[in-house]
Each structure stands twice: as C-alpha cells, then as structure tokens.
N, C-alpha and C positions, 0 to 999 in steps of 0.2 A: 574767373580765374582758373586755371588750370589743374588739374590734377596729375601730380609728379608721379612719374615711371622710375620708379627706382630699384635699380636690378640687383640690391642686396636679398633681399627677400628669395627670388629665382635663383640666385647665383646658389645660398646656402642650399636650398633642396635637391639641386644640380651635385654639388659637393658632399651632398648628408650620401646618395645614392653610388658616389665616385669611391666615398671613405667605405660602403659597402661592400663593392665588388672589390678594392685594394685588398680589404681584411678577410673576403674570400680565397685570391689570390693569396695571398699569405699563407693562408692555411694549406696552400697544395705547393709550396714552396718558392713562391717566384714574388719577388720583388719588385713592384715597378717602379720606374724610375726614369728621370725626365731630366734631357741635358739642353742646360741655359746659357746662348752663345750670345757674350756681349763685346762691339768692339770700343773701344771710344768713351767718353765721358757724356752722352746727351742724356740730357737731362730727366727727358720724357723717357726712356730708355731704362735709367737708373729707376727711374720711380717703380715703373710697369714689374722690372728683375727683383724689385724690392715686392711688389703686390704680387708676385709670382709665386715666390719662395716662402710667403707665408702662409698662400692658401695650398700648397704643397706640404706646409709643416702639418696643417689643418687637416689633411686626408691622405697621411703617410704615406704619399708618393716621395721615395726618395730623389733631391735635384743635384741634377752634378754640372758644376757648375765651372764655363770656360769663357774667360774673361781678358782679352786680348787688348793693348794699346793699338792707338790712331793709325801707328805706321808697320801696321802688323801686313807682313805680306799675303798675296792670294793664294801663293800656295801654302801657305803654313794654315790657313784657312780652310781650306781644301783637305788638306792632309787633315784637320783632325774632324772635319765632319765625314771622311773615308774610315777616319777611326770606330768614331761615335756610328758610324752603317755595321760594324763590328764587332760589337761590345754588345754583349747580350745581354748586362747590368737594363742597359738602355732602349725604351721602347720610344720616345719621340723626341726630338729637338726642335727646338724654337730660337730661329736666329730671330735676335732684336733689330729691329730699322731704323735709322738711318744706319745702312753701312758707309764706309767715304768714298766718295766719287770715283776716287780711281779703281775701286773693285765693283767687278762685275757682280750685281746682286745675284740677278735671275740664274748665273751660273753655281752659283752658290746655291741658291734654292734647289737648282733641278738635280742636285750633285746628292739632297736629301733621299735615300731611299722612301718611294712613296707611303710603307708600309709605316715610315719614322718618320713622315711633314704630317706631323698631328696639328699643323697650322694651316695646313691645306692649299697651301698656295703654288708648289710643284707646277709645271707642265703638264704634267699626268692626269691628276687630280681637277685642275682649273678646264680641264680640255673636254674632258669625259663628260663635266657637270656640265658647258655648254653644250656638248652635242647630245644633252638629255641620255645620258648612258646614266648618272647617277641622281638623279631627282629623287628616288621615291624616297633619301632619307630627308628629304623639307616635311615627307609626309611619316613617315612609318616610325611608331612610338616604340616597336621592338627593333631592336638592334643585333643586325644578321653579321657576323665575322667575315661571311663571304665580300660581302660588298664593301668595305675598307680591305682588305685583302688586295681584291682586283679591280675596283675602284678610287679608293685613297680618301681621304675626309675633304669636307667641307669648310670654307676655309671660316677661323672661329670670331673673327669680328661680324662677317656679315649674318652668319648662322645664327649668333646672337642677337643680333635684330631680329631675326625673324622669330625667334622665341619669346623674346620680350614683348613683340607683340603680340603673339597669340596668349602671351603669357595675360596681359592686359585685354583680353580680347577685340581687340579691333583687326576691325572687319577687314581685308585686304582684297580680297578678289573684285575686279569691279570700281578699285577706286585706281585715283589719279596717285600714285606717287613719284615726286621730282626726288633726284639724286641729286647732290651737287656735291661732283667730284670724279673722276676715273680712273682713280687707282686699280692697279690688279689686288691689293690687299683689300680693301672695300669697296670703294664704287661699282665698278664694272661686275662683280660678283652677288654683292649685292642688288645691282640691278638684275641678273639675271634670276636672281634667287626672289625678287616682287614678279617677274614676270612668270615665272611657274606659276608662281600661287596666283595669278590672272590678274594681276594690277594693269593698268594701262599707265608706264614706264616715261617718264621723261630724263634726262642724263644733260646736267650739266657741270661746266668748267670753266677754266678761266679765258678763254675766248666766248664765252655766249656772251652775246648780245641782250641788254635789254630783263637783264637776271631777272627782277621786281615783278615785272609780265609775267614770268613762267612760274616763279615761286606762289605768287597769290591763287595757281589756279589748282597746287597743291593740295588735296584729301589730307597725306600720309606725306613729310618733307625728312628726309635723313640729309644732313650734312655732313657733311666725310673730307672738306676743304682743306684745312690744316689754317686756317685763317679765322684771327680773333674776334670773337661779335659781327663776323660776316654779316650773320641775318639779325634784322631788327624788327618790332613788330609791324611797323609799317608796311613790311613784305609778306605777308600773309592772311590771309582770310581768318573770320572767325572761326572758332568749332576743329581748326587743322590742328594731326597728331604729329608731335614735333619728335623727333629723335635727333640728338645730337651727339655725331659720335667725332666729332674736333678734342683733339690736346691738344692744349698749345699753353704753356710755362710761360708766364710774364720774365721779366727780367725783375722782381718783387718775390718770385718763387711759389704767387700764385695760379692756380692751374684754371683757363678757363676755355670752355667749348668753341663751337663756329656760331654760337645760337647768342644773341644779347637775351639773355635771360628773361632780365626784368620784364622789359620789352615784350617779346612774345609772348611770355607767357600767361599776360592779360587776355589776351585773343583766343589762345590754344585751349581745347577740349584736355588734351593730355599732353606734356613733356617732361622728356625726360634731361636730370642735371648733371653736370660737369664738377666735380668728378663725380661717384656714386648711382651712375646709370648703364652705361653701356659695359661699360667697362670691366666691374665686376663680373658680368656675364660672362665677355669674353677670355676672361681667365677659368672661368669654370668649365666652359665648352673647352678650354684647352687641356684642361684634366681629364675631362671626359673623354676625351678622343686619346687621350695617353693611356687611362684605364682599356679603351676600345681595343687599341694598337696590344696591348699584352694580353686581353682574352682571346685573339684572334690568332696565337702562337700558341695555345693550350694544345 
C-alpha cells in the first residue's frame, strides 16, 4: 500500500517562512498584496479563489480581489490587468483558468508584467526556463531578487511538484517519468522542469496511442489530464511514485483527480490525494513568489 504525499505539511512551512518575510516587509512599510482575477462561475475556479484567499488571510498577504461575469469583454480585461501592472498596492496577479473561449488567454497572460506573473506562465518567464536561462532556481535554496527581476518565476503548479518531491525524497535524476498532458500551465513545464533535474521525460496526451504501454514503464507518473480516474491500477507497475495533480468536480460537488485512487494506490510506493496534495503546495509557491515579487522592489 502506498504511502500518501500530502502537501499540507510543505505547503505550512512554505507559508510559516512567506508569513515571515510579509511581517518583515511590514515593518519597512510595504504591504504586499496579491490581485485575484476571476471570470465566470467554474467551479474548480471558485474553489482554488476560495483556497487562495484563505492561505492569504493565513500569511497577511493582502488580496484584492476582481471578479468579472462570463460576458465580460477583452478589453475591460485588458484594461484592468494594465491597471493592476500600475498599482503599486499590488505585486502579483493570478488570472484563474478556464477563461471563455472567445478571449484570448495567452494574450491576457503576456499583458502580466513579468515582474507581477507570480504564476509564471508569461512568455517571458516560460521562454527563458526553456532556453535554460533560468534553471538554477529548481536548484538554489537562496533566493537572488536579481533572477525573478530579469528572469520572471517559475510557473507554481509544476514548481510544486518538483518540491513535493524532493520534499518526499524521491530520487529524480535517472528515472523514467511519463507526463500525461501538455498544457503550458503544467505539462509541458513540468516536463521540462523533470528534464533538468535529469529524468529521462516521456509526454503524453490525448492522441497517444497505446497510453497503458507508456504509463507501466513509469518510475515517477504526474497526471495533469483534466480527466476523471484516467489512470487505474492496472496501468502501472509496482513500487511507481504517483503524483496526481487532475481537478476535476463531479456533478455531486466531489472533487476528484486523473489517478483512480483506490486502484493505484495498492501498487504505488508513494501517491499523492485529490484534494490535499498538489494543490496546497501550489498555492503556497504562489505566495511565495508574491512575497519574492515585493522583496525584489526594496
């Protein structure tokens, strides 16, 4: 039976250290403070804004918060993350995902000054870490102002894996880990953030062929699908470290991963659960890069 990754634990000492540097900050009079852009009613959305703003209450980061209906236009969108680049109140913004079809995401992302995508997902930011301009923070435990300056951060869902697992120690360099999924929010990032650390990288989606083949020859398997109980244990080998970083809200309003729990986690050496794993993490890296963003203006 498997032993649960649960990234409460990380997440708190991540946030005990955020709540530190905020109440330094404090005391040389700068405020920080973090603007939360949501448009629409999703569900997964609502929940995250809600998980957000309480580990914000938790390490006196103030949130300011801007909350737009469905039929909200691209430019009024536009216009107030041109604001929110403006407002010195504010050191990072975090648009929520899914926006609706007819607005251009990525234009919306790249429109974040990169010094305020404390999500990391910019052009800037994503471009730099593939052209190994900014690796050395997967590795460096101090944290240089210079390099989110004129680098930009790391984007915090996949960053959070990579901590969770060294958090957990398991071993990366050297093994197999399959992705399954290519988002620019986690897959592809994620992938490229196993391949520093010297994993030998497999990347899939929903044209691969033949999934069950590529997942059993998984070491290290992170799902990022957006798809319920995708993986079942049948699709994995014994002893494999399962991360599972799927939301996906039933129509019951229970939240459950891309991983069949049960399932797997007879086989797995270590996984982590839906909700209570990745998740937490990634809210704490989002602080932390918001606390980053306002020591780097001192």
């Amino acid at each position: 039976m498997a032993k649960i990754m649960e990234g409460k634990r990380l997440a708190e000492e991540i946030k005990s250290n955020v709540k530190q540097k905020v109440e330094m900050l404090g005391g040389m009079g700068i405020e920080v403070g973090l603007a939360l852009m949501l448009v629409g009613d999703n569900l997964s959305s609502k929940q995250y804004l809600s998980a957000t703003l309480k580990a914000c209450k938790s390490t006196d980061i103030t949130p300011y918060e801007y909350r737009f209906p469905e039929s909200v236009s691209m430019n009024e969108l536009l216009n107030t993350v041109h604001a929110i680049n403006n407002d010195e109140r504010i050191h990072g913004l975090l648009v929520f995902f899914p926006l609706p079809r007819r607005i251009n995401s990525r234009k919306i992302v790249n429109s974040i000054l990169p010094e305020k995508d404390v999500d990391g997902l910019g052009s800037i930011p994503i471009g730099k870490f593939a052209a190994e301009e900014s690796t050395l923070q997967l590795y460096s435990k101090q944290y240089d102002p210079a390099v989110t300056q004129h680098l930009g951060f790391l984007p915090c869902t996949p960053f959070g894996v990579i901590r969770l697992l060294e958090y957990y120690n398991v071993e990366i360099k050297g093994k197999h880990a399959v992705v399954i999924g290519k988002s620019l929010a986690v897959g592809k990032p994620l992938s490229l953030m196993l391949l520093t650390k010297e994993a030998t990288v497999t990347v899939c989606h929903r044209e691969t062929k033949n999934l069950a083949d590529i997942t059993r020859q998984a070491d290290i398997l992170c799902a990022a699908a957006g798809r319920p109980n995708l993986i079942t244990g049948d699709m994995v080998k014994d002893g494999v470290v399962v991360v599972d970083i799927g939301i996906n809200v039933l129509e019951n309003s229970h939240v459950v991963g891309d991983i069949d729990f049960d399932s797997v986690s007879k086989k797995a050496s270590l996984i982590t659960p839906v909700p209570g794993g990745v998740g937490p993490v990634t809210i704490a890296m989002l602080l932390e890069n918001t606390v980053k963003s306002a020591k780097a203006r001192i």
